[in-house]
N, C-alpha and C positions, 0 to 999 in steps of 0.2 A: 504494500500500500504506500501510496504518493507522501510525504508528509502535508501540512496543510496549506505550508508558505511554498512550496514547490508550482512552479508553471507546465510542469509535463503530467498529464492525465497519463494512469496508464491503458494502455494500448484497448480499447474495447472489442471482445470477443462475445461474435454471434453464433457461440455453438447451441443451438436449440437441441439436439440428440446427440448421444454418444454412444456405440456399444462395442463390445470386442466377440466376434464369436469363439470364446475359450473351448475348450474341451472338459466337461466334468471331471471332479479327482478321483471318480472310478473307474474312468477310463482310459485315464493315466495308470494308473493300481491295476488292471487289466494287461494294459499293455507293454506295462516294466518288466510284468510276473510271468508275459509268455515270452519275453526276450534272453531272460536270466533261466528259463525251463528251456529256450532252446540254445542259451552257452554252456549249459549245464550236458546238453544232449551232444553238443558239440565237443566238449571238455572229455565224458567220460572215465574221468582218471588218470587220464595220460598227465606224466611227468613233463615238468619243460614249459616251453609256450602255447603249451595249447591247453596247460593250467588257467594261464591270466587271459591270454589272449580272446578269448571269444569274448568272456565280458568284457574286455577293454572296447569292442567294438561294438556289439551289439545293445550293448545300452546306453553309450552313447548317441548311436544311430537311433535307436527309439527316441531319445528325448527331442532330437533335433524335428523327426518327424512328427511326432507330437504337436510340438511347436508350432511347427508351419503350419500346420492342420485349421490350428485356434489361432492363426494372425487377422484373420481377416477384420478391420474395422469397418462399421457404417457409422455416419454423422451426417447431420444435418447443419450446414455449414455456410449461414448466412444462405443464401437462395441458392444453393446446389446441395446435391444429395454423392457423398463420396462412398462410396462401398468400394473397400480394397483400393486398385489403381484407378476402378469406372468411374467417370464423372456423369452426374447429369443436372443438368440448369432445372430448377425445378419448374419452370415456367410450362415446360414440354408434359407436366403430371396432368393429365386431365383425371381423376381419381386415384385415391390410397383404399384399398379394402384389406384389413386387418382378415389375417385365416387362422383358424384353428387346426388341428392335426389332419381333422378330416377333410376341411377345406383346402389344406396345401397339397392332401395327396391327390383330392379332386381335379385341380388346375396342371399339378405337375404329371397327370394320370397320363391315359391313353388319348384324349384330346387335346394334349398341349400343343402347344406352336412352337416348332422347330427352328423359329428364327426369335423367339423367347430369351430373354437374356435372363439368367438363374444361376444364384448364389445361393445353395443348399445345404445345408447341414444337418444330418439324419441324426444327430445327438439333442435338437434343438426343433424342438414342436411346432411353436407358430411362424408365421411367414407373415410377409403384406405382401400383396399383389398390385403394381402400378401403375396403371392405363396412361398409353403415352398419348398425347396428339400431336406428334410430329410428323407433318408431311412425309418428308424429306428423311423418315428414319425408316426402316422396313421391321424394324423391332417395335411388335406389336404391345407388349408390357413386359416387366421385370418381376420376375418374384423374388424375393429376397427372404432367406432364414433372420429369426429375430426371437428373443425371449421375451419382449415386450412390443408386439405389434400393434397395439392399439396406440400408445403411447408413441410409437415411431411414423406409423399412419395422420396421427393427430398433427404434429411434428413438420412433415412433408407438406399435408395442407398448408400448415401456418406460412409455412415459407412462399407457397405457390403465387405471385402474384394475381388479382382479383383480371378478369376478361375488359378488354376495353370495353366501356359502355356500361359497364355492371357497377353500382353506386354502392363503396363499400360501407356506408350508412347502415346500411338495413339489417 
């Protein structure tokens, strides 16, 4: 915080959403247990380096993968929506629709649209689905994994700027 005789505000941030799609910590405990059962399977007794050596790699390897798994961030970031490296200017959202379990397997079913842009995560239930109205894009909506899709659908709107003509009075 600025002191009060200071002339520099500090810097204002329009982060309306944040989230990280992490991985739960028993899927981590999962995943350590079958890496350590397969340097274990690897090891079998043998003297030497192939004592240390499997675990020295293979659980290493699991954490890293882990990792990458759970990097992905969404934000709602002043009037764009950043999930991972995607941008998209929220102006192009013509609808957020918040999905529950059965609603995301719905959309991401047998009907989906292969030109769908989809960021999924099978550890994490809800999703929002978000109708574009972009000409000029052949990407008919996004679905995105979310643990609070209401609150990230809510979110999306706010940022969406209002249709020309449309009086944001009302």
């Amino acid at each position: 915080m600025a002191p009060p005789h200071s002339d520099v505000a500090p810097p204002a941030v329009d982060d309306r959403y944040a989230e990280r799609l992490t991985l739960p910590w028993w899927l981590w405990l999962c995943a350590l247990g079958l890496a350590a059962l397969l340097a274990a399977e690897v090891w079998m007794g043998a003297p030497g380096v192939r004592a240390w050596l499997p675990f020295a790699l293979f659980l290493p390897l699991t954490c890293v993968a882990l990792w990458r798994l759970g990097r992905i961030r969404i934000a709602v970031v002043g009037d764009q929506l950043e999930v991972d490296d995607a941008r998209l200017p929220t102006r192009f959202v013509a609808d957020a629709i918040p999905l529950d379990v059965s609603g995301r397997r719905e959309v991401l079913g047998v009907g989906a649209d292969p030109l769908a842009f989809v960021v999924q995560r099978p550890w994490i239930g809800g999703a929002v689905q978000l109708v574009l109205n972009d000409p000029d894009d052949p990407t008919p909506y996004w679905v995105i994994s979310s643990r609070h899709p209401v609150r990230l659908a809510t979110a999306i709107l706010a940022a969406t700027p209002a249709p020309p003509g449309q009086d944001v009075s009302d």
